[in-house]
N, CA, C and O atoms as a GROMACS GRO file, in nm:
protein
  552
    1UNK      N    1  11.426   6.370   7.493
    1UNK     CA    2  11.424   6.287   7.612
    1UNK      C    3  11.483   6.150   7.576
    1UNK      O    4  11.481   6.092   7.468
    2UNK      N    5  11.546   6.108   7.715
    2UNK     CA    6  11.583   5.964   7.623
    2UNK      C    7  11.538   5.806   7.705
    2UNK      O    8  11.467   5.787   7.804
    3UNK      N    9  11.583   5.748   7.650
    3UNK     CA   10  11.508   5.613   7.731
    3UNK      C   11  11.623   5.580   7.791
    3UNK      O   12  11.744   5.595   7.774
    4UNK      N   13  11.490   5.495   7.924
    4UNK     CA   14  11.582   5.501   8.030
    4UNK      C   15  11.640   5.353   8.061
    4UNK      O   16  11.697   5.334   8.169
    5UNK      N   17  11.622   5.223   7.947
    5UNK     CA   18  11.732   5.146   7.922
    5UNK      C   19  11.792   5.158   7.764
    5UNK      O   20  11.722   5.125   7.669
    6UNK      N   21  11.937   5.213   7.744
    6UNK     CA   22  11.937   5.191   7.625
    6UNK      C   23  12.053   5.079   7.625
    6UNK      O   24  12.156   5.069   7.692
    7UNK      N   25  11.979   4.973   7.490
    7UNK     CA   26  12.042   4.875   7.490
    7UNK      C   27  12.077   4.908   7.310
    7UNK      O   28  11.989   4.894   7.225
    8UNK      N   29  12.215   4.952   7.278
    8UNK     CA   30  12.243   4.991   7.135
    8UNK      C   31  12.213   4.830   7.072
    8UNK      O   32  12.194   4.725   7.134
    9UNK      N   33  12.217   4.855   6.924
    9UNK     CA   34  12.206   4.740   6.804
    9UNK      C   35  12.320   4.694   6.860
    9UNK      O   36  12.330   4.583   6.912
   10UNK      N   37  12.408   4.776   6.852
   10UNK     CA   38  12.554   4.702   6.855
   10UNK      C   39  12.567   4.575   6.990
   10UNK      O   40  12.599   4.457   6.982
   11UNK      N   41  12.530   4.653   7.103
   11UNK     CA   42  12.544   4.582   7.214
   11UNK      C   43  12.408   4.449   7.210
   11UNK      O   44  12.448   4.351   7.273
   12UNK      N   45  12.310   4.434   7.172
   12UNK     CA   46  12.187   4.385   7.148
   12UNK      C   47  12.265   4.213   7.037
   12UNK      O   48  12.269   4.093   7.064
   13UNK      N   49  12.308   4.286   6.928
   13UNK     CA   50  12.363   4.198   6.809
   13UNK      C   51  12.502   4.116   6.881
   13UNK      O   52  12.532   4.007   6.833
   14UNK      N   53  12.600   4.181   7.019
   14UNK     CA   54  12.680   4.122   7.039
   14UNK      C   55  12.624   4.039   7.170
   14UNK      O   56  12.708   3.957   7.207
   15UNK      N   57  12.551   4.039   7.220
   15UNK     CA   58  12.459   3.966   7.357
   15UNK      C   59  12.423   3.817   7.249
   15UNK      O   60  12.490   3.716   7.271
   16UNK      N   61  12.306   3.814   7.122
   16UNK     CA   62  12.264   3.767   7.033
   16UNK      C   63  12.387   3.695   7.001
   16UNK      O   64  12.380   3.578   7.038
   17UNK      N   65  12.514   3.729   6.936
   17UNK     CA   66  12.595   3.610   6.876
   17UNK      C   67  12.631   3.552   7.020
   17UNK      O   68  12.574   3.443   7.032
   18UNK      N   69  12.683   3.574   7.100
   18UNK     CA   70  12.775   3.522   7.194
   18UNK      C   71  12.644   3.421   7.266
   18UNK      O   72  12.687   3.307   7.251
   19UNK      N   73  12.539   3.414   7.319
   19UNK     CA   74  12.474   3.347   7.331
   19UNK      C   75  12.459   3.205   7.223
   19UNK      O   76  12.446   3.090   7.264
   20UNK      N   77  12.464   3.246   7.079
   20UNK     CA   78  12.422   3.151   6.956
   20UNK      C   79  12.577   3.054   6.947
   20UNK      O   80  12.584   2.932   6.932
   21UNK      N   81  12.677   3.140   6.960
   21UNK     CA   82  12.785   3.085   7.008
   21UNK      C   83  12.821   2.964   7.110
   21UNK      O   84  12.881   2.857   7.098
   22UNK      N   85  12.748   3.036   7.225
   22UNK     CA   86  12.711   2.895   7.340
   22UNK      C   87  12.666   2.807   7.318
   22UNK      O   88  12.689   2.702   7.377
   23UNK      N   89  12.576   2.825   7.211
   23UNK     CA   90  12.528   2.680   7.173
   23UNK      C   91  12.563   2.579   7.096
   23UNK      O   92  12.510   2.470   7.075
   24UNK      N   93  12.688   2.644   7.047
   24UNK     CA   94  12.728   2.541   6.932
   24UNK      C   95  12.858   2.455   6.960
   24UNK      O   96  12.928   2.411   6.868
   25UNK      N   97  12.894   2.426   7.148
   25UNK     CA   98  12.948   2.349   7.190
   25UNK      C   99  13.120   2.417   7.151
   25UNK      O  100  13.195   2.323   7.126
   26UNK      N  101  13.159   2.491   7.145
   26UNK     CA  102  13.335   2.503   7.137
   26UNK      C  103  13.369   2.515   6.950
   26UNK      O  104  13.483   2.532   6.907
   27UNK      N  105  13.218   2.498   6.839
   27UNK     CA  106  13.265   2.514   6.668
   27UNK      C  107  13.294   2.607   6.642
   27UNK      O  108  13.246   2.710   6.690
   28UNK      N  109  13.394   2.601   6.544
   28UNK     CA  110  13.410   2.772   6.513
   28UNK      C  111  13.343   2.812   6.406
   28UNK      O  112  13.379   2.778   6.294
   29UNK      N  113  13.245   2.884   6.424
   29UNK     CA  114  13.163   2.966   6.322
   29UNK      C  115  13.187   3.068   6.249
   29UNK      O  116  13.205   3.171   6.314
   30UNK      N  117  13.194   3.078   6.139
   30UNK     CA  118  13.176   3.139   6.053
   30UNK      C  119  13.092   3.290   6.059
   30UNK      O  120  12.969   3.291   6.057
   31UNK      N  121  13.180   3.429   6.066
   31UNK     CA  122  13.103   3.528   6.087
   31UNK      C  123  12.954   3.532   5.978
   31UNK      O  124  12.837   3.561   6.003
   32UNK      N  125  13.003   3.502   5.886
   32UNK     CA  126  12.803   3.497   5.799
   32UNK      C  127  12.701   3.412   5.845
   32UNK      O  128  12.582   3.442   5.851
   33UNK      N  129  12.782   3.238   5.896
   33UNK     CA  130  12.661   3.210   5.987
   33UNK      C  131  12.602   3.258   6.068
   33UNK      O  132  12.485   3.221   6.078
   34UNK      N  133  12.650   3.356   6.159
   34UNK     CA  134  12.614   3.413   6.253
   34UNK      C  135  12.550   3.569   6.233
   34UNK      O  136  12.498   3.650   6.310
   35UNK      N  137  12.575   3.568   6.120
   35UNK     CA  138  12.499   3.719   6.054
   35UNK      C  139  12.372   3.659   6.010
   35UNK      O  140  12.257   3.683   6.046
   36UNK      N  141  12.419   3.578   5.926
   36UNK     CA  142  12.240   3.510   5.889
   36UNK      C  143  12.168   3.448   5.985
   36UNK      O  144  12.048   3.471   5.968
   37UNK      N  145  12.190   3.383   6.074
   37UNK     CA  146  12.128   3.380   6.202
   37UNK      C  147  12.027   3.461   6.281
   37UNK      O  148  11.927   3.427   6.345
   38UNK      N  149  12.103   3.618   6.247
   38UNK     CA  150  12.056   3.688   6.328
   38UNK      C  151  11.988   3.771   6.190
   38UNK      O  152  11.902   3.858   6.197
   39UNK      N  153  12.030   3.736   6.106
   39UNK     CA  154  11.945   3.838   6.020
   39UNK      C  155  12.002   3.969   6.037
   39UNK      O  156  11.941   4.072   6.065
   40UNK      N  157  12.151   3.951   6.014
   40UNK     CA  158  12.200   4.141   6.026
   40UNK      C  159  12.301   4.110   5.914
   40UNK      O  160  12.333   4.006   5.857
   41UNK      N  161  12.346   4.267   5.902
   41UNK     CA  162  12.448   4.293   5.805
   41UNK      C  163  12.592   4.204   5.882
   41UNK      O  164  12.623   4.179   5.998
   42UNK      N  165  12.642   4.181   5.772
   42UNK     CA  166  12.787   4.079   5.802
   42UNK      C  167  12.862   4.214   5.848
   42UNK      O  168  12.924   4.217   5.954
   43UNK      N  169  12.854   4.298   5.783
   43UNK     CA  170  12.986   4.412   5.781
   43UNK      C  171  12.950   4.465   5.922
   43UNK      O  172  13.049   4.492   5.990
   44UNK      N  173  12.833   4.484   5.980
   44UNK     CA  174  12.819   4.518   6.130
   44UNK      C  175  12.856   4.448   6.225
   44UNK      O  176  12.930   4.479   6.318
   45UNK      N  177  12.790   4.316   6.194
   45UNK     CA  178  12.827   4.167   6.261
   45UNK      C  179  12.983   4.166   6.289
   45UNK      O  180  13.020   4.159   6.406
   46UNK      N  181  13.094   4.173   6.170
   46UNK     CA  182  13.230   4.175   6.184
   46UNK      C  183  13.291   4.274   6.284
   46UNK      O  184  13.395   4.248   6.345
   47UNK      N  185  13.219   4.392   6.300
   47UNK     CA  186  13.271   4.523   6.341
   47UNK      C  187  13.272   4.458   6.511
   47UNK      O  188  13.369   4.456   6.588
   48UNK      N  189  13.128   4.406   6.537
   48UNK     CA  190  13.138   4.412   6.733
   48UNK      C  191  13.170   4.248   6.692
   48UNK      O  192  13.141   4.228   6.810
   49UNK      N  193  13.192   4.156   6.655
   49UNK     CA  194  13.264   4.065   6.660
   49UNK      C  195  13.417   4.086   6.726
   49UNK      O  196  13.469   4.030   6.822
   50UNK      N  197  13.469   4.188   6.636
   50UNK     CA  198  13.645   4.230   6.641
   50UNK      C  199  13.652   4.308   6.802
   50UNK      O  200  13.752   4.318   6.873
   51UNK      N  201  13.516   4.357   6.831
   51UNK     CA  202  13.552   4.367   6.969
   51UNK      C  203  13.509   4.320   7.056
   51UNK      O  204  13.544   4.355   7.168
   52UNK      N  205  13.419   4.226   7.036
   52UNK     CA  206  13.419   4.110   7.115
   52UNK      C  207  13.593   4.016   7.141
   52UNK      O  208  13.616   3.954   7.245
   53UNK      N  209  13.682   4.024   7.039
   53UNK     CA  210  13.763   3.953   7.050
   53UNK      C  211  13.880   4.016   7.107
   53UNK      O  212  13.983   3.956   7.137
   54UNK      N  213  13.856   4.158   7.122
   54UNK     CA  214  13.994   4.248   7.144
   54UNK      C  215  13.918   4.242   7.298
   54UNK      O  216  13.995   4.279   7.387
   55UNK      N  217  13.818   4.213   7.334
   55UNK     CA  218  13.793   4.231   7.517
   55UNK      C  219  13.807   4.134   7.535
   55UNK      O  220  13.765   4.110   7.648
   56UNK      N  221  13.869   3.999   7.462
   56UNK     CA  222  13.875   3.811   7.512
   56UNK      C  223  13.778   3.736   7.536
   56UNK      O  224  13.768   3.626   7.590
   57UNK      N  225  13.687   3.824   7.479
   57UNK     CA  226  13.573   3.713   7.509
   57UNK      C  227  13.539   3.594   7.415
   57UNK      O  228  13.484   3.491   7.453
   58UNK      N  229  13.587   3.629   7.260
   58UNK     CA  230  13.600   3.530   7.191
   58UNK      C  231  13.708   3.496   7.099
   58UNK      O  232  13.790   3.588   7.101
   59UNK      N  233  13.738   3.421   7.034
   59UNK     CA  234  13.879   3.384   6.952
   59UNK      C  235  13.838   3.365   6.830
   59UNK      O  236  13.751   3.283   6.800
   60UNK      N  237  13.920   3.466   6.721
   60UNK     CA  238  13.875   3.465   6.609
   60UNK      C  239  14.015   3.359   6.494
   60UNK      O  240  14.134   3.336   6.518
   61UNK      N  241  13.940   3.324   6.394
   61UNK     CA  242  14.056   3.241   6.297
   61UNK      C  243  14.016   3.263   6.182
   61UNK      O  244  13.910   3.250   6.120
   62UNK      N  245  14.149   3.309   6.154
   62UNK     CA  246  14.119   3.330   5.991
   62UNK      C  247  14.095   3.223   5.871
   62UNK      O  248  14.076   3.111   5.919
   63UNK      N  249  14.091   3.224   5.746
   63UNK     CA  250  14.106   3.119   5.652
   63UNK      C  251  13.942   3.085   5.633
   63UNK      O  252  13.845   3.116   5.701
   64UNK      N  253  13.956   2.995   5.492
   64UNK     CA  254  13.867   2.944   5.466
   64UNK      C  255  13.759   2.854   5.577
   64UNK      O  256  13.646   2.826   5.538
   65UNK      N  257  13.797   2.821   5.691
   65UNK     CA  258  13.776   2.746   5.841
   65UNK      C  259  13.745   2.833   5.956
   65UNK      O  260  13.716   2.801   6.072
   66UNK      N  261  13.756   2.933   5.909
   66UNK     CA  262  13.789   3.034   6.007
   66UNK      C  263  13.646   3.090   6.041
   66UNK      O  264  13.543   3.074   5.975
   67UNK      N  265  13.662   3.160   6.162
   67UNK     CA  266  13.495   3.191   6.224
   67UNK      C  267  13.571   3.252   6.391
   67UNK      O  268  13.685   3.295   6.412
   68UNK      N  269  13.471   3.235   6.475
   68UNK     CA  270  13.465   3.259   6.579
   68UNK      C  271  13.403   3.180   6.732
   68UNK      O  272  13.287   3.145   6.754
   69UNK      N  273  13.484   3.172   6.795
   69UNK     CA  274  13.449   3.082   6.912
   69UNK      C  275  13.468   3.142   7.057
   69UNK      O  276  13.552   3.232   7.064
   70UNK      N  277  13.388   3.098   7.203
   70UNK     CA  278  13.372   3.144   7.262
   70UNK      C  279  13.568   3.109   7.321
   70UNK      O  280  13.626   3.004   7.294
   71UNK      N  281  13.621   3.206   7.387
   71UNK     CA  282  13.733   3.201   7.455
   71UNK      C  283  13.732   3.120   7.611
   71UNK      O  284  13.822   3.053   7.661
   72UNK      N  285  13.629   3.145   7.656
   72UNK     CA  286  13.565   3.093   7.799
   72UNK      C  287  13.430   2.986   7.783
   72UNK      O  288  13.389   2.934   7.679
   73UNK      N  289  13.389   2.976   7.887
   73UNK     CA  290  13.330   2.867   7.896
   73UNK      C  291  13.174   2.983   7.918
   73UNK      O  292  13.174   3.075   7.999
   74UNK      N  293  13.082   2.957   7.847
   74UNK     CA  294  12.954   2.973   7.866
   74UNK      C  295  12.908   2.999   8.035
   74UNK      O  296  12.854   3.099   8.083
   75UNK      N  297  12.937   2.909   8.082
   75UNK     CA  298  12.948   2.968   8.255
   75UNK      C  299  12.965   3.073   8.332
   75UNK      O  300  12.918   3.119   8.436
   76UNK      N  301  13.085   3.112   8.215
   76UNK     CA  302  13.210   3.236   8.302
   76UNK      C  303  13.165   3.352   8.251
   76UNK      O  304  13.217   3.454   8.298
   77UNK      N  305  13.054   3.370   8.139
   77UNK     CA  306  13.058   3.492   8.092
   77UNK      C  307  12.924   3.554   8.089
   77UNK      O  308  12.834   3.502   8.024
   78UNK      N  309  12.899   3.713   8.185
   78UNK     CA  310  12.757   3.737   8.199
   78UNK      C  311  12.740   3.878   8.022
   78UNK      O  312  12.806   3.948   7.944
   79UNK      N  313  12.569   3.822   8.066
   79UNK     CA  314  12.556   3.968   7.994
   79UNK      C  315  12.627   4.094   8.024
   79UNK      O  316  12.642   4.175   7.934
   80UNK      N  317  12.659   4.112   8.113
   80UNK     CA  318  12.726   4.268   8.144
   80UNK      C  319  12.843   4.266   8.097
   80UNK      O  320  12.879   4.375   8.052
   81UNK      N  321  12.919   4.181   8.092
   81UNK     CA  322  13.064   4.125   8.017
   81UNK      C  323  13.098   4.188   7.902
   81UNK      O  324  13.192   4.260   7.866
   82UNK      N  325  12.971   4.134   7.837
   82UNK     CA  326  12.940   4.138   7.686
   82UNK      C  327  12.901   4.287   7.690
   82UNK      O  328  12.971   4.346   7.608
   83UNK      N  329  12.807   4.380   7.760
   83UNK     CA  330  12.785   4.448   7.721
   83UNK      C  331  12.877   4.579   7.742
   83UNK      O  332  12.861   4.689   7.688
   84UNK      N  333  12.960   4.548   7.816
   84UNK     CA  334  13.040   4.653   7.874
   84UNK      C  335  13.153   4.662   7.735
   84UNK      O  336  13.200   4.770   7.697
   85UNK      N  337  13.185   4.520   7.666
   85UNK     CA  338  13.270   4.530   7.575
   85UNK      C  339  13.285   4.593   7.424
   85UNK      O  340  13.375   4.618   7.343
   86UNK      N  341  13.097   4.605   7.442
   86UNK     CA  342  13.080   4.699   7.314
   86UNK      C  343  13.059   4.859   7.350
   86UNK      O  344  13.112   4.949   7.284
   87UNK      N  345  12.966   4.883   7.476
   87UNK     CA  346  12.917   5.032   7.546
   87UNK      C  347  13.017   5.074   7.597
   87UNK      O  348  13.052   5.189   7.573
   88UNK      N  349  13.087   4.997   7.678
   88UNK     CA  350  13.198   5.059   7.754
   88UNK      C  351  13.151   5.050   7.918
   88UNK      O  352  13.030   5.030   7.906
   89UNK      N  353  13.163   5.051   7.986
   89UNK     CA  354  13.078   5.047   8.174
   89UNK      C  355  12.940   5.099   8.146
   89UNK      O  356  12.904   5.179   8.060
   90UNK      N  357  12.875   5.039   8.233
   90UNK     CA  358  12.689   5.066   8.229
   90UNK      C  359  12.724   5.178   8.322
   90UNK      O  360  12.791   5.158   8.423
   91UNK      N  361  12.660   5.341   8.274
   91UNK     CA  362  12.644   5.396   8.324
   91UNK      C  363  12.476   5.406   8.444
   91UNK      O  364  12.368   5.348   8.438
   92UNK      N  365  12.537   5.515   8.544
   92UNK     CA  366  12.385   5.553   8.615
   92UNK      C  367  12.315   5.616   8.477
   92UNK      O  368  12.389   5.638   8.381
   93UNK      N  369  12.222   5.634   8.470
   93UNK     CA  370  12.086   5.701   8.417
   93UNK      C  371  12.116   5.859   8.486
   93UNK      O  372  12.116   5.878   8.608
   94UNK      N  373  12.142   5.974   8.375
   94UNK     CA  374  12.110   6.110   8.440
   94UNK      C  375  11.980   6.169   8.415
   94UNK      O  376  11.898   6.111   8.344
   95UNK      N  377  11.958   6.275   8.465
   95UNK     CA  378  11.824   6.383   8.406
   95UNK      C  379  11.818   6.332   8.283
   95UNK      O  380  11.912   6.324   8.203
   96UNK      N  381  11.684   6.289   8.266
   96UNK     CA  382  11.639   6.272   8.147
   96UNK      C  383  11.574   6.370   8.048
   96UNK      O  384  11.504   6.333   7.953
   97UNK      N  385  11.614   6.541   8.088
   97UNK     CA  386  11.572   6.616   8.054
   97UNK      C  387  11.750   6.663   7.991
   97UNK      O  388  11.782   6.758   7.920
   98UNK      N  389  11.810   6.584   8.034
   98UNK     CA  390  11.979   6.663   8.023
   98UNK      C  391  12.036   6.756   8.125
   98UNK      O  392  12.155   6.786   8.128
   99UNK      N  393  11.939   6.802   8.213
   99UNK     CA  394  11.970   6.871   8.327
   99UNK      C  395  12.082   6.887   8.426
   99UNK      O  396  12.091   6.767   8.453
  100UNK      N  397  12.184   6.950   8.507
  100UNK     CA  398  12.264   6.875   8.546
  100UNK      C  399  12.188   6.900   8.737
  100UNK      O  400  12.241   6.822   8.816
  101UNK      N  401  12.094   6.984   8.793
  101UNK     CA  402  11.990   7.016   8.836
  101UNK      C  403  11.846   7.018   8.807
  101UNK      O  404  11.781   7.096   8.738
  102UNK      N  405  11.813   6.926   8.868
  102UNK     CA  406  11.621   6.946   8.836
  102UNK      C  407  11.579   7.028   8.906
  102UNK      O  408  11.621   7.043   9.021
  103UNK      N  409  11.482   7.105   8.850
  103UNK     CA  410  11.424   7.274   8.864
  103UNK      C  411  11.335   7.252   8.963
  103UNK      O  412  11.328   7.326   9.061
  104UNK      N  413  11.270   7.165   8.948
  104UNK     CA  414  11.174   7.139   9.095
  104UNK      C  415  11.276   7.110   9.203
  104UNK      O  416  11.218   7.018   9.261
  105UNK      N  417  11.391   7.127   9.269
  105UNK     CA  418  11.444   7.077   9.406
  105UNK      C  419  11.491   6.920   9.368
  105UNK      O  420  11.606   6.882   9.390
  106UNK      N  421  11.379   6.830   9.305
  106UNK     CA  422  11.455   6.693   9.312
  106UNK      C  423  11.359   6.633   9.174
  106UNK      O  424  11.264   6.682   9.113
  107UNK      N  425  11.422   6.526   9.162
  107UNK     CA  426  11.332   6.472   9.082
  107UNK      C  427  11.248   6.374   9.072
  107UNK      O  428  11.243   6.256   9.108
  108UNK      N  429  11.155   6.475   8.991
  108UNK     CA  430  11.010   6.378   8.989
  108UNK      C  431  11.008   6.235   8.974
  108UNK      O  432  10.907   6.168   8.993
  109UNK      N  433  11.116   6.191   8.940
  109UNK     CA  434  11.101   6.067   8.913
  109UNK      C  435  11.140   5.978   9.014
  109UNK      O  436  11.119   5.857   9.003
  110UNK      N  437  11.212   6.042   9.143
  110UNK     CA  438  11.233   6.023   9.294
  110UNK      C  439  11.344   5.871   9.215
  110UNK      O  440  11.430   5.875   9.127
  111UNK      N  441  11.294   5.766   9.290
  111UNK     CA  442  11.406   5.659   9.272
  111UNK      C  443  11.380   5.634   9.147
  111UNK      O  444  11.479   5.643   9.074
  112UNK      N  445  11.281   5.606   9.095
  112UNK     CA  446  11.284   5.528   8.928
  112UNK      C  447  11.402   5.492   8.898
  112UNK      O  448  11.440   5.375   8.903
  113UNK      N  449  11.492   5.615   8.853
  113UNK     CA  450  11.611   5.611   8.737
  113UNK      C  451  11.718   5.496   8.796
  113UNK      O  452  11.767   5.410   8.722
  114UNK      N  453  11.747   5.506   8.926
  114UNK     CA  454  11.785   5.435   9.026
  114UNK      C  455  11.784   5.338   9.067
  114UNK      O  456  11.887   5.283   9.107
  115UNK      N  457  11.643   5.274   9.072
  115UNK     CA  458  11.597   5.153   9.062
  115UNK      C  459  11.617   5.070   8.950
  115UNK      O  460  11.644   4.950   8.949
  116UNK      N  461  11.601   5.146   8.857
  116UNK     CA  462  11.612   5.061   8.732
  116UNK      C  463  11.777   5.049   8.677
  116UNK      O  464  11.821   4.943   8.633
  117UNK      N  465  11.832   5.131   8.684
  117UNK     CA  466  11.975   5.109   8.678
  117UNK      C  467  11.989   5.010   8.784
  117UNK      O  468  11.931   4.918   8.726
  118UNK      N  469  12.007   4.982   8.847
  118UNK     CA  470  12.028   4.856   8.953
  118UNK      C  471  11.993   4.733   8.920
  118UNK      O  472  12.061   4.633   8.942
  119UNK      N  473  11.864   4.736   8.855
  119UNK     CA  474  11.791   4.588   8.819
  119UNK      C  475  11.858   4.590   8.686
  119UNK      O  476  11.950   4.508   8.698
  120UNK      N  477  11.860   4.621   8.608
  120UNK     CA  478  11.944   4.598   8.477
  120UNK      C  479  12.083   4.555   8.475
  120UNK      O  480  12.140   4.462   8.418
  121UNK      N  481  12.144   4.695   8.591
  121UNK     CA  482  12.317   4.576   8.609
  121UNK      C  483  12.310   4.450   8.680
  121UNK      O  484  12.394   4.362   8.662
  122UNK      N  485  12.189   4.437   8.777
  122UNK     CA  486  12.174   4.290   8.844
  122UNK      C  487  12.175   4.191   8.759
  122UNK      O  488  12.248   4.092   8.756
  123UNK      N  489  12.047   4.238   8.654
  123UNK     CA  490  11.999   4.145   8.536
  123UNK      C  491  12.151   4.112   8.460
  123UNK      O  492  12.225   4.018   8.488
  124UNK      N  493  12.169   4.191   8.382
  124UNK     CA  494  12.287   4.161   8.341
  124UNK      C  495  12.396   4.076   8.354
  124UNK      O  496  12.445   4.010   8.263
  125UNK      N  497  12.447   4.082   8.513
  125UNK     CA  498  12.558   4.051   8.532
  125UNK      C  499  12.546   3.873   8.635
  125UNK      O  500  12.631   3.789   8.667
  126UNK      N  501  12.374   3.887   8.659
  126UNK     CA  502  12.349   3.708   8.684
  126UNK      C  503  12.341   3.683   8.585
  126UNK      O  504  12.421   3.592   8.564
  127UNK      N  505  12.296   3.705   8.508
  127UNK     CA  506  12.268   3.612   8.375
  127UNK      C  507  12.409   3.579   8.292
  127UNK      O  508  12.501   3.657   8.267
  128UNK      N  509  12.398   3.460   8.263
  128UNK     CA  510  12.542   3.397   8.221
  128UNK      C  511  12.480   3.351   8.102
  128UNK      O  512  12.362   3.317   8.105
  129UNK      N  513  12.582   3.342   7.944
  129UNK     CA  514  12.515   3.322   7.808
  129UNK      C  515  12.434   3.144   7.812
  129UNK      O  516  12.339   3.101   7.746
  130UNK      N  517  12.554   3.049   7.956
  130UNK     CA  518  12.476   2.960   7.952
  130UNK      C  519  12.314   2.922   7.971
  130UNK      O  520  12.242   2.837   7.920
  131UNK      N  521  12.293   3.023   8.064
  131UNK     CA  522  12.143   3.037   8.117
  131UNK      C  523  12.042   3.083   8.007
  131UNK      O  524  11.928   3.120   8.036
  132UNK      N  525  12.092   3.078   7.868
  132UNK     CA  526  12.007   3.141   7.772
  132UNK      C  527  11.981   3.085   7.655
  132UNK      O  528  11.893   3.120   7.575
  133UNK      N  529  12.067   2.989   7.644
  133UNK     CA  530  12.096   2.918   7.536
  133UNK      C  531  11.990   2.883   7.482
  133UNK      O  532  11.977   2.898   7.361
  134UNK      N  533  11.876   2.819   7.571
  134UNK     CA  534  11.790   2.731   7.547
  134UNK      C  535  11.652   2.874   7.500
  134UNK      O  536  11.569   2.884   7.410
  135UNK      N  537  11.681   2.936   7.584
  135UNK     CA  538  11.559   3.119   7.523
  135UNK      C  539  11.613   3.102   7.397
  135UNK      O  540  11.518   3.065   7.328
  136UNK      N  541  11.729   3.109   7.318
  136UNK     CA  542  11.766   3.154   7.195
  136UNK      C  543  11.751   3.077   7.087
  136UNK      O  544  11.760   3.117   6.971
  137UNK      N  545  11.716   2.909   7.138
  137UNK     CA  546  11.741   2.774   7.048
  137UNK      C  547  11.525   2.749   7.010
  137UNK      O  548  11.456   2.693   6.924
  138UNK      N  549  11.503   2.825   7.128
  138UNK     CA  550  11.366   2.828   7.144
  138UNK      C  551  11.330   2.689   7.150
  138UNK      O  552  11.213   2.657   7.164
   0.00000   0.00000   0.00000
């Protein structure tokens, strides 16, 4: 069975920098600052970094100076942005049994799956990394 928000490491760790990002006013950071930050592996950190940067959401520079910075303005960019750039489009929620028919006529779970897919892309896509900054700076 599976759960019925999945939010991968990958997509979770790229929400996490791009937010920590917002806060540091336009600096370009250093992918290990931002690994140690979060307390993750650099070599993972680098991986959804590079696609954070191939969807434009951030600008990477090489060299000893080199790091990563937001491309847009903290304003312009929601969670769903971000998350679409590592998952790919937020899918609906199917049978959580894998089913492509539920055996009872409909399913038991009537709207649930439905509902909650809705509030999650809502959630998502109001929420802007600016609106968070201050959750993340604690």
């Amino acid at each position: 069975m599976s759960n019925i928000i999945k939010i991968s490491e990958a997509a979770s760790m790229a929400i996490h920098a791009m937010v920590f990002l917002a806060g540091e006013s336009g600096r370009i950071v250093p992918s290990r600052e931002i690994a140690g930050t979060l307390r993750s592996s650099g070599a993972h950190l680098s991986k959804v970094m590079q696609r954070l940067a191939k969807a434009g959401l951030v600008s990477s520079m090489r060299g000893p100076k080199g790091g990563f910075v937001l491309k847009r303005s903290a304003r312009e960019i929601s969670l769903l942005e971000i998350y679409e750039a590592i998952e790919g489009r937020l899918e609906e929620t199917k049978c959580l049994l894998g089913q492509p028919i539920c055996h009872g006529g409909r399913c038991i779970f009537g709207d649930l799956l439905k509902q909650v897919d809705q509030q999650t892309r809502e959630y998502l896509s109001k929420n802007m990394l600016s609106d968070l900054v201050s959750v993340f700076k604690g």
